[in-house]
C-alpha positions in Angstrom: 136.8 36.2 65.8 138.4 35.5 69.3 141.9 36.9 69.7 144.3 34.2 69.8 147.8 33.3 69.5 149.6 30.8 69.2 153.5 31.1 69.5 154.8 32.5 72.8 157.7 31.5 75.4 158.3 31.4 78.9 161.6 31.7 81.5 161.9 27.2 80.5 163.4 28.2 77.1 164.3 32.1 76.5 161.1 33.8 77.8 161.2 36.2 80.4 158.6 35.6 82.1 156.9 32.9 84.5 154.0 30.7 83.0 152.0 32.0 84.9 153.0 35.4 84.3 152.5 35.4 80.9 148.9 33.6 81.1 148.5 36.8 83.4 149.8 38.8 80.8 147.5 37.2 78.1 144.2 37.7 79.8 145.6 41.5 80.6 145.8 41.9 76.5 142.5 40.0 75.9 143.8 36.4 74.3 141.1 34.0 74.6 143.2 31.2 73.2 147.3 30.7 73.6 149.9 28.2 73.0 153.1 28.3 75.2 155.3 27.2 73.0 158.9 27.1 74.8 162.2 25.9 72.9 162.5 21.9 72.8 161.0 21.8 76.5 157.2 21.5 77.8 158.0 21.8 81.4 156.1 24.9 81.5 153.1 23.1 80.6 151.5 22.0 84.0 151.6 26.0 85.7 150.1 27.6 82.9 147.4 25.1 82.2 146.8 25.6 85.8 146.7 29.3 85.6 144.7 29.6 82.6 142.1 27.9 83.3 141.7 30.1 86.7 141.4 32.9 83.8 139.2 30.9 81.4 141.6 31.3 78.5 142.0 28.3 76.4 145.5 26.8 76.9 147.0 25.4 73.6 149.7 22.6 75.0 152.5 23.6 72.2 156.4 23.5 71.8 158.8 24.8 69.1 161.3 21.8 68.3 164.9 23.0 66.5 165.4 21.3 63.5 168.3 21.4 60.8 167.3 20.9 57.2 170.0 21.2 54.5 172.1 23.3 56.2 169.7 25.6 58.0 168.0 26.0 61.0 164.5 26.0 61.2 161.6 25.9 63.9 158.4 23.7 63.6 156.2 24.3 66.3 153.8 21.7 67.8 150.6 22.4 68.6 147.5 20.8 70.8 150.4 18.2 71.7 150.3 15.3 74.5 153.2 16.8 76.4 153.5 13.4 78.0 154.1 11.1 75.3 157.4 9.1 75.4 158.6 9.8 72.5 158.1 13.3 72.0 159.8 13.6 75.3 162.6 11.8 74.4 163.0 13.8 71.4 163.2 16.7 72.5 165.5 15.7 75.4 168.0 14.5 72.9 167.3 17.9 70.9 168.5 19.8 74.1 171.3 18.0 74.3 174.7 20.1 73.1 173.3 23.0 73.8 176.0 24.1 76.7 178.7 22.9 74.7 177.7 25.6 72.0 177.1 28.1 74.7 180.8 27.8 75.4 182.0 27.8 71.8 180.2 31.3 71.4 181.2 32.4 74.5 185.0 31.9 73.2 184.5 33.6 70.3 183.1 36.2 72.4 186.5 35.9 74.3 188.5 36.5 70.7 186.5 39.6 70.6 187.7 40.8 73.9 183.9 40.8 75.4 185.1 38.6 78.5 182.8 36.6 80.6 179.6 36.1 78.1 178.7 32.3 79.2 178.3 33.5 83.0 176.5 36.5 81.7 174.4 34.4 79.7 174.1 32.5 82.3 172.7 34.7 84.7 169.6 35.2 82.2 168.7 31.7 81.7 166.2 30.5 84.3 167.1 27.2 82.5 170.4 26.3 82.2 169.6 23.4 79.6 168.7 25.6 77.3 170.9 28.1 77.1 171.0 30.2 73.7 171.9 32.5 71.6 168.8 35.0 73.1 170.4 35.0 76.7 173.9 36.0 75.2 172.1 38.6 73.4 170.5 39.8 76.8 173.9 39.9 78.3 175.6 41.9 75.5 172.8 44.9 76.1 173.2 44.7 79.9 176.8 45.2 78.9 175.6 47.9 76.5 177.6 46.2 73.5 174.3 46.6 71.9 171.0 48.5 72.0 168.2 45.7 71.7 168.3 42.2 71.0 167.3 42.7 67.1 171.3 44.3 66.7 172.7 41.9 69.2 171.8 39.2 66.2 173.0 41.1 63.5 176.3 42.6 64.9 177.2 38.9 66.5 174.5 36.3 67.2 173.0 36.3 63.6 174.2 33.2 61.0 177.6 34.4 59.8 178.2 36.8 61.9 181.3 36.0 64.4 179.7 34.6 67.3 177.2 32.6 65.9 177.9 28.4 66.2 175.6 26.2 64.1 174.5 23.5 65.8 173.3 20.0 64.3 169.7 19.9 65.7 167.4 16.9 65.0 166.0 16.1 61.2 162.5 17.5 59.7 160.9 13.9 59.8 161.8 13.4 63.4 159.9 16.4 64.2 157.3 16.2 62.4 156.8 12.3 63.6 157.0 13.7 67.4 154.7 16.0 67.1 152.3 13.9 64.7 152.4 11.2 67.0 152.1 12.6 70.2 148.3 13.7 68.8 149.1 17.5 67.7 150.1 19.5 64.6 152.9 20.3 63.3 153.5 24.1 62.4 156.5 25.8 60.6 157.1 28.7 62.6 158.0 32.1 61.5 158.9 31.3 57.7 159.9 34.6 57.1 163.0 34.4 59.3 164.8 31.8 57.1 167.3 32.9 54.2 165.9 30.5 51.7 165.3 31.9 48.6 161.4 31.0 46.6 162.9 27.8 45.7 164.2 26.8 48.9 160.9 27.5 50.1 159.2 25.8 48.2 161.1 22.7 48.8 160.4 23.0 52.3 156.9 23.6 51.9 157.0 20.8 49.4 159.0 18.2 51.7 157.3 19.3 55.2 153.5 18.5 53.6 154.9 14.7 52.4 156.2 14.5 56.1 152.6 14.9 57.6 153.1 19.0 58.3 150.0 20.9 58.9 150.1 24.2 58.5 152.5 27.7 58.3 152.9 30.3 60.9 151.7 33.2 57.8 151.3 35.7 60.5 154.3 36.5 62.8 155.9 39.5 64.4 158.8 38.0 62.4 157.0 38.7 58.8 157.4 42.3 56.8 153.9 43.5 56.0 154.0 41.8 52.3 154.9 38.4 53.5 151.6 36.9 55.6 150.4 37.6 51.7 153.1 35.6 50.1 152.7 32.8 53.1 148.9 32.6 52.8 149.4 31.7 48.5 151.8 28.9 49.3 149.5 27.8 52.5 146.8 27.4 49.8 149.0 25.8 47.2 150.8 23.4 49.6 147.1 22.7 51.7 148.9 23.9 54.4 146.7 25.2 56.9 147.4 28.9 58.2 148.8 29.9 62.1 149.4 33.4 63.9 151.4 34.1 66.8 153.3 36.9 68.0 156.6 34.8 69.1 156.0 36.6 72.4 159.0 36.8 74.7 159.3 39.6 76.7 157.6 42.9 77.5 160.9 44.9 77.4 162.7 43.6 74.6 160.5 45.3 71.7 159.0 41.9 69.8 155.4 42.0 69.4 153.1 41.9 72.2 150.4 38.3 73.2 147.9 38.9 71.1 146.6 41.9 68.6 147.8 39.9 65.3 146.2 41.2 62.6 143.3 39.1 60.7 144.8 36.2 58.6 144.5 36.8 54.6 141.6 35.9 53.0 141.3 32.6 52.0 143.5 30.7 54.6 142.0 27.6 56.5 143.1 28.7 60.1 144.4 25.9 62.1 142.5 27.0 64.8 139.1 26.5 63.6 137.8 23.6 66.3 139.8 25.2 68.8 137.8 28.4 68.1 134.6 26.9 68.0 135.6 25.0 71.2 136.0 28.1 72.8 133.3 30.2 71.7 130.7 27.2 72.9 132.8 27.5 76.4 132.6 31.6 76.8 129.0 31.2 75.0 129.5 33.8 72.2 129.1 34.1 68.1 132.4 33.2 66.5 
């Protein structure tokens, strides 16, 4: 099987690293196929197209659109999408939008804490100032060395309920999944294991996402314990969700799992990769 992934981020949401940097960094670590996949923006699109196909990796157009569903927030990737249709665009444009007013409301409940100056710090981290987040206050709080990595950054302030965190009314499940759906691609729920929703939550999701026109779920993420890509796969097969793997790359120094190296999918999952595979493997003229 050719080493793919298909969840990773660049410096035009909260990745560190240039599009073309991080195709550089994919071919270095042997991904034949990737999906850049920034926050509610595609405008990294164009350069690493450009620069992997100078490597001959396959380049998945994806993004990962913030929605709010009963309360929580949860991220639905999109994948193989036609970053230029209009109303995918204009989604994700309104999606962005609030996203500097929060930036100050953490940063003045960073001020109540007496950690001063957080939303230039933040700042200073975000190549792109419309997408400012929670990630790039976290980068600031270790440079200030209020925190040793980015993991405790979330779950000493950043982290829902903790004091800095500010939810944020993103855009609805449907909207999403009509975006992505109608813009050609396929809608992914990414990381499942992140969210604090109990089995029956879950299942609800799952449930309400598959009536929308959802795909598939992300079963194997640097996100997931070693049990859940398990639990994931069983409710990919009894939702006929299709399964995804990505690492959620974002930066070589901040300790989340490196571009590629997933392990194998369970057994029994429908990959949502398969013609993309085959694609590929008829390109770089080897056995899948």
């Amino acid at each position: 099987m050719l080493n793919l992934d298909l969840h990773s981020h660049s410096i035009f949401s909260d990745g560190t690293l240039t599009p073309e940097s991080l195709v550089a960094r994919a071919a270095q670590r042997g991904v034949a196929v990737l999906a850049l996949t920034d926050h509610d923006h595609t405008g990294g699109l164009p350069a690493a197209r450009a620069a992997a196909a100078a490597r001959g990796i396959r380049l998945i157009d994806g993004v990962e659109i913030s929605v709010t569903w009963h309360g929580q927030t949860i991220h639905i990737l999109g994948l193989a999408i036609d970053a230029g249709d209009t109303a995918l665009q204009t989604g994700l444009a309104a999606t962005r939008g609030g996203r500097i007013e929060r930036a100050r409301k953490m940063a003045a409940a960073f001020d109540a804490l007496g950690i001063a100056g957080s939303f230039e710090g933040a700042q200073q981290f975000a190549d792109n100032p419309q997408l400012i987040g929670r990630t790039h206050f976290a980068r600031f709080l270790m440079q200030q060395g209020a925190v040793k990595d980015i993991k405790t950054a979330f779950k000493r302030f950043l982290g829902g309920g903790q004091p800095c965190y500010v939810p944020h009314q993103w855009t609805s499940l449907s909207d999403a999944v009509n975006w992505i759906n109608g813009s050609g691609g396929v809608a992914v729920i990414a990381h499942p294991g992140r969210y604090p929703l109990d089995t029956a939550q879950m299942r609800a999701l799952l449930a309400e996402f598959r009536e929308l026109g959802g795909a598939a779920i992300e079963v194997v993420s640097s996100s997931h314990k070693p049990h859940q890509p398990a639990t994931f796969a069983a409710q990919a097969r009894e939702f006929g969700l299709a399964a995804s793997a990505g690492s959620d790359f974002h930066s070589p120094q901040e300790g989340y799992h490196d571009l590629g190296g997933l392990p194998a999918l369970p057994h029994g999952c429908a990959p949502v990769w398969r013609d993309w595979e085959a694609a590929q493997c008829e390109v770089l003229n080897v056995k899948c």
